[in-house]
C-alpha positions in Angstrom: 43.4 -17.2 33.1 42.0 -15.0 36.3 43.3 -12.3 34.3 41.6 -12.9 30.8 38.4 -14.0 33.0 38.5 -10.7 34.8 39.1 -8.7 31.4 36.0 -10.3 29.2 33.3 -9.6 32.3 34.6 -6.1 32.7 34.3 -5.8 28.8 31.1 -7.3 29.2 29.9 -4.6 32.2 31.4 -1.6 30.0 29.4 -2.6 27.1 26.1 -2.6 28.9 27.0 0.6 30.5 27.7 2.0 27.2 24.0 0.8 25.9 22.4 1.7 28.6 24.0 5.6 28.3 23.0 5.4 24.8 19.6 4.1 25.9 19.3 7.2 28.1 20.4 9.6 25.6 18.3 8.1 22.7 15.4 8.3 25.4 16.1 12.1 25.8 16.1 12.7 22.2 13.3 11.6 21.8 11.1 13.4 24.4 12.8 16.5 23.2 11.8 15.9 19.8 8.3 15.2 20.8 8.0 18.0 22.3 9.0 20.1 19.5 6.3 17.9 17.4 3.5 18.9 20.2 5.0 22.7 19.8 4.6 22.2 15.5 1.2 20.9 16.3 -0.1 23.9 18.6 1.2 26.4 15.8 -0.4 24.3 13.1 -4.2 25.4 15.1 -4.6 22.2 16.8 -6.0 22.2 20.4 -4.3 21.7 23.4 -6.4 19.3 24.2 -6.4 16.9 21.2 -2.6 17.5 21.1 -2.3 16.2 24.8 -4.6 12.9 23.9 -2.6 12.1 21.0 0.5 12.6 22.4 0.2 11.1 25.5 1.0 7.7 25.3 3.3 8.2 22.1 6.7 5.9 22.9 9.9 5.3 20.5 8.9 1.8 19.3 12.2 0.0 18.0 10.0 -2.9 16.4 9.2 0.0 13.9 12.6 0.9 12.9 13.7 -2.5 12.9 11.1 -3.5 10.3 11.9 0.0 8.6 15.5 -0.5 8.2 15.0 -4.4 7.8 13.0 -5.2 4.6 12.8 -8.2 2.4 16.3 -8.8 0.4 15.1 -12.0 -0.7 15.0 -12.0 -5.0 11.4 -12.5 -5.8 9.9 -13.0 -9.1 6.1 -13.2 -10.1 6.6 -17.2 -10.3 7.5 -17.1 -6.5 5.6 -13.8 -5.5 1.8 -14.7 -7.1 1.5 -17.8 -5.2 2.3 -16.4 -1.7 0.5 -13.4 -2.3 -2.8 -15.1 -3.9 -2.8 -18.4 -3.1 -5.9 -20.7 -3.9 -7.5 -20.5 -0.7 -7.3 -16.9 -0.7 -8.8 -16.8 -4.4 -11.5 -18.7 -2.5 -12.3 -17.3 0.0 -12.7 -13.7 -1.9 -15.4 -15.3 -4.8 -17.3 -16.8 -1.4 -17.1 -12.7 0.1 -17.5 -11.2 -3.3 -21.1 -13.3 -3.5 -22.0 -13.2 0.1 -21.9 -9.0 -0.3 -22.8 -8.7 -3.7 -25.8 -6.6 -3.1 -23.7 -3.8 -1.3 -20.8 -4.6 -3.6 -22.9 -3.7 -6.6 -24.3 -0.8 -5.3 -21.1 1.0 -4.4 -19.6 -0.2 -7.6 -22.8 1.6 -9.4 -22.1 4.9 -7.6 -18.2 5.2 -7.9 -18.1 3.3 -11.4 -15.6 0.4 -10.2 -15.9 -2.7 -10.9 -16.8 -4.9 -7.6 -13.9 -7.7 -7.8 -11.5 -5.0 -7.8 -13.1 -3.5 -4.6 -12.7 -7.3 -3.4 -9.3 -8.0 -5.0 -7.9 -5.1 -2.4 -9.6 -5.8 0.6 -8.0 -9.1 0.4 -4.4 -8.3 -0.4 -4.3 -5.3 1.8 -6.0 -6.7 5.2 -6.9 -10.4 4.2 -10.2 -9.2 3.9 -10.6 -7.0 6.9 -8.4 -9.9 9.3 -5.1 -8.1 9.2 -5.2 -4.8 9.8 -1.9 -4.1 12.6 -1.5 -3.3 16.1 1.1 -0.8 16.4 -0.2 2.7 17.7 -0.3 5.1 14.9 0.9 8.3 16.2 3.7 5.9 18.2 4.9 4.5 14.6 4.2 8.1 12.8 6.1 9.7 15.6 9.0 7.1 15.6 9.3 7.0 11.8 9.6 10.7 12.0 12.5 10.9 14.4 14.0 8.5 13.0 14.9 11.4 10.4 15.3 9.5 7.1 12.4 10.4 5.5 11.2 13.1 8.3 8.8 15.4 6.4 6.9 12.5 4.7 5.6 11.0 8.4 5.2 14.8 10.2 2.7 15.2 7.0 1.5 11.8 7.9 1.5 12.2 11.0 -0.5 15.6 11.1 -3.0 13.7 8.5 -3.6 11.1 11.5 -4.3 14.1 13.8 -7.0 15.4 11.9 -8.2 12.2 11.9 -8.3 12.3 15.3 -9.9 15.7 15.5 -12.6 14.8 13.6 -13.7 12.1 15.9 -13.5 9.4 13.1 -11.8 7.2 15.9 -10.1 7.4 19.4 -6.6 7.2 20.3 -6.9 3.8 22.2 -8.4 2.0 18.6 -6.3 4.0 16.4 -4.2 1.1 15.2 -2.3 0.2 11.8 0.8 -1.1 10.8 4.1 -0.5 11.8 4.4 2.3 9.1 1.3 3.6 9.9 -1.4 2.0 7.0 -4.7 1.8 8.5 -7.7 -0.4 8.4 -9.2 -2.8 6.2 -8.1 -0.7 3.1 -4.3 -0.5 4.7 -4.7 3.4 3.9 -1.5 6.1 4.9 -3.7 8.5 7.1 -3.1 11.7 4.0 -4.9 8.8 2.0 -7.6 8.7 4.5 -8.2 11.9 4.3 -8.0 12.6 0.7 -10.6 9.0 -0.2 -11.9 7.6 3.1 -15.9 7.5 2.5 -19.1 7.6 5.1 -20.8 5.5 3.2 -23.2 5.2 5.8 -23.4 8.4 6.4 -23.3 7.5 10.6 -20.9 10.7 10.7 -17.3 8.4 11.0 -15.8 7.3 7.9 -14.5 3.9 9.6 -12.4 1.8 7.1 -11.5 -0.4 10.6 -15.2 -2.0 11.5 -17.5 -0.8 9.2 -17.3 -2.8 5.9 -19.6 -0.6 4.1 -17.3 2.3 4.4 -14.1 0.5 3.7 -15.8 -1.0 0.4 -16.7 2.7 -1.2 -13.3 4.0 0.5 -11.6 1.5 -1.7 -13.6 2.6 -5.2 -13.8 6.4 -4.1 -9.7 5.8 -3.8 -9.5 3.9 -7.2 -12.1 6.6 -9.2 -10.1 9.5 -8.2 -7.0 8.0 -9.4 -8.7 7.7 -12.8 -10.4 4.5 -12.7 -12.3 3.3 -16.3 -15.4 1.0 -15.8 -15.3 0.6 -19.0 -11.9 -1.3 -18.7 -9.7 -4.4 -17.0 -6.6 -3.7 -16.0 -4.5 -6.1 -19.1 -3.9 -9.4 -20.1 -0.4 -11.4 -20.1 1.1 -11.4 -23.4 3.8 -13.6 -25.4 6.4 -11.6 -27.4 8.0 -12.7 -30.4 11.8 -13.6 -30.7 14.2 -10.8 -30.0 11.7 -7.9 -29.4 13.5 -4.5 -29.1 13.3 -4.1 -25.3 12.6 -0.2 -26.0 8.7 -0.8 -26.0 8.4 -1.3 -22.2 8.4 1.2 -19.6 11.6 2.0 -18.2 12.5 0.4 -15.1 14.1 2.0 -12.2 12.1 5.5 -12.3 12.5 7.6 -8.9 8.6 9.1 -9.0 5.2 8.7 -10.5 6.0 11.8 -13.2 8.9 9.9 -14.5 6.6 6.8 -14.7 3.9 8.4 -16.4 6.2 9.7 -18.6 7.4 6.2 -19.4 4.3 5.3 -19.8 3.7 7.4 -22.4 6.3 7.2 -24.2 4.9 3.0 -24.5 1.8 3.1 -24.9 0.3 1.7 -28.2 -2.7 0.9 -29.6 -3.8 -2.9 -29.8 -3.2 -2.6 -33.1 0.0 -1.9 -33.1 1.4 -4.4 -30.4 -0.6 -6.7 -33.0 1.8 -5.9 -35.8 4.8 -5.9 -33.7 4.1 -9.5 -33.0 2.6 -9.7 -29.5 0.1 -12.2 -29.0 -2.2 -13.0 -26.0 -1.1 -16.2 -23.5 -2.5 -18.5 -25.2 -0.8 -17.8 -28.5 -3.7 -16.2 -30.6 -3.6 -12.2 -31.6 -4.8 -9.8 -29.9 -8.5 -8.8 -29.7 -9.1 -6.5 -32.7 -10.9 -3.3 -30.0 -10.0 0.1 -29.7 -7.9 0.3 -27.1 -4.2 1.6 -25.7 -1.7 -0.3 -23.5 1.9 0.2 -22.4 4.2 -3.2 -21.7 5.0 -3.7 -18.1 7.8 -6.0 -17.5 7.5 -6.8 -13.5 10.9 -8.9 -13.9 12.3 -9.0 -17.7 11.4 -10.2 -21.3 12.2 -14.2 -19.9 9.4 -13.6 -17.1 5.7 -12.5 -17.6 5.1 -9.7 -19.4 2.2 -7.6 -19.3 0.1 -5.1 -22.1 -1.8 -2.9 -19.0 -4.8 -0.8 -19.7 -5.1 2.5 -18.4 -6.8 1.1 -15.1 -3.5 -0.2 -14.1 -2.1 3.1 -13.3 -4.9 3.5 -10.9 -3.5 1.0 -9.0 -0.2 2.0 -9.3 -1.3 5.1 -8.1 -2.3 3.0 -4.5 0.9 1.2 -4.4 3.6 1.7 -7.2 5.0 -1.6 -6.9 4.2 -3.7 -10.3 4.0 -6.9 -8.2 1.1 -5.7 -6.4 -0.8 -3.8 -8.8 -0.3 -7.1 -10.9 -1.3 -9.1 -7.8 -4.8 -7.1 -7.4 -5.1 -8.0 -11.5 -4.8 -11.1 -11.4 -7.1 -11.9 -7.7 -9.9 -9.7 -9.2 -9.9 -11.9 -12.9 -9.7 -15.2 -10.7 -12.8 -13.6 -9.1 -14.5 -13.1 -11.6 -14.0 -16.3 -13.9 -15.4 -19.1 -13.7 -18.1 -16.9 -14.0 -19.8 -16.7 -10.2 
């Protein structure tokens, strides 16, 4: 017993010594890869200064990896996924902000030619409306994400995106703050969509999606207007299909970037017309509005769950996040904004 006592703690004390030399070497890694970064940086025509700020209190954070590596597996569907993502009192408390701002909202919805509950719809599901917007260092994750080597080029772009940020004084290291992956702010933007849609609105000389509502508001509809947006438009309307319907109208699942999805797309869209005739109908069981106007059919889950005709809006927002969950999400939260009428 002595013996088999004496074996498990000595077991025991060679597996911490073994973690701790890995510790130690996954510690070294690290700074030397850091260092490389800060040598990358000074060749890319950043100062030496604003490398040295950003770099300097840049840790390997294992929280970041862990939540990298350890995503969702749970099977959702739009019945379970809707009413977690937009429950009632979140539809609530989004018509109450949507009124309360309404004058700014309807300005910057004038100037970018986007619809205010969608500007409203995104706030909410992206930061709960400014509440939620991450505590994780930026260039920490950015850097971390990086190392980690999996998808290496995507967060060095990222991460030099977040040091231009930087340079151009639109925040300081000690508030520059986001999720674990790096999204930012009350609009939950990568820092290369910062700087390609992040708006002064106010024209104060910082574009500030993480205080200042008024610039987080037009970053949202300067985002959604460059990716196309129609303020002409909704984004689509649930539909019932008739028995057996030839599962070669919808877009093709399981396409690896936003070419093949377009393409997809494409290759479904239809007139209302013509999903008329090929026996859709809306929810409620009567045909479709007789207007000029094209839509593919987006499954989210398959022909037994809810099934979608999307306008050409919707590829804005899957152009923000391609997930057809959330782009249906920010649908649906913007329509429950708007009706009952406010």
């Amino acid at each position: 017993m002595m013996k088999k006592i004496a074996l498990v703690v000595f077991s025991a004390a060679g597996l911490c010594l073994t973690s701790a030399v890995h510790a130690t070497e996954q510690h070294d890694k690290f700074n030397h890869y850091v260092a490389a970064l800060k040598q990358e940086a000074a060749l890319k025509g950043y100062s030496n200064d604003l490398i040295e700020q950003a770099f300097a209190t840049v840790q390997f954070k294992e929280k970041v990896i862990s939540a990298d590596k350890n995503q969702p597996e749970v099977k959702e569907t739009l019945e379970t996924y809707l009413p977690k993502r937009v429950p009632q009192w979140k539809i609530d408390k989004a018509r109450r902000l949507y009124q309360e701002n309404k004058p700014l909202l309807d300005d910057i919805a004038k100037e970018y030619g986007v619809q205010a509950r969608f500007i409203v719809a995104l706030w909410g599901l992206e930061s709960n409306f400014g509440k939620i917007q991450g505590s994780f260092p930026v260039v920490s994750s950015l850097v971390t994400l990086a190392f980690d080597g999996r998808r290496e080029e995507m967060y060095k772009n990222q991460l030099w995106a977040a040091l231009d940020i930087l340079k151009d004084g639109h925040i300081d290291i000690d508030h520059f703050k986001g999720s674990w992956a790096g999204a930012m702010g009350q609009t939950q933007f990568m820092p290369t969509s910062f700087v390609a849609y992040a708006v002064d609105y106010d024209k104060d000389g910082k574009k500030d999606i993480w205080q200042n509502q008024k610039d987080a508001f037009a970053s949202i509809a300067n985002y959604l207007k460059q990716a196309g947006w129609n303020n002409n438009l909704t984004w689509g309307r649930q539909v019932k299909l008739p028995t057996d319907f030839n599962s070669d109208y919808f877009i093709k699942r399981g396409t690896k970037s936003r070419k093949e999805w377009l393409e997809q797309w494409q290759a479904s869209q239809r007139d209302l017309k013509a999903w008329n005739e090929l026996g859709l109908r809306r929810a409620d069981g009567s045909p479709l509005p007789d207007v000029p106007l094209t839509a593919a059919l987006v499954m989210p889950d398959d022909a037994k769950g809810r099934v979608y005709l999307a306008y050409d809006n919707y590829k804005a927002l899957m152009h923000w996040n391609r997930s057809y969950y959330f782009a249906t999400s920010v649908g649906y939260l913007s329509d429950r904004i708007a009706y009952p009428k406010i």
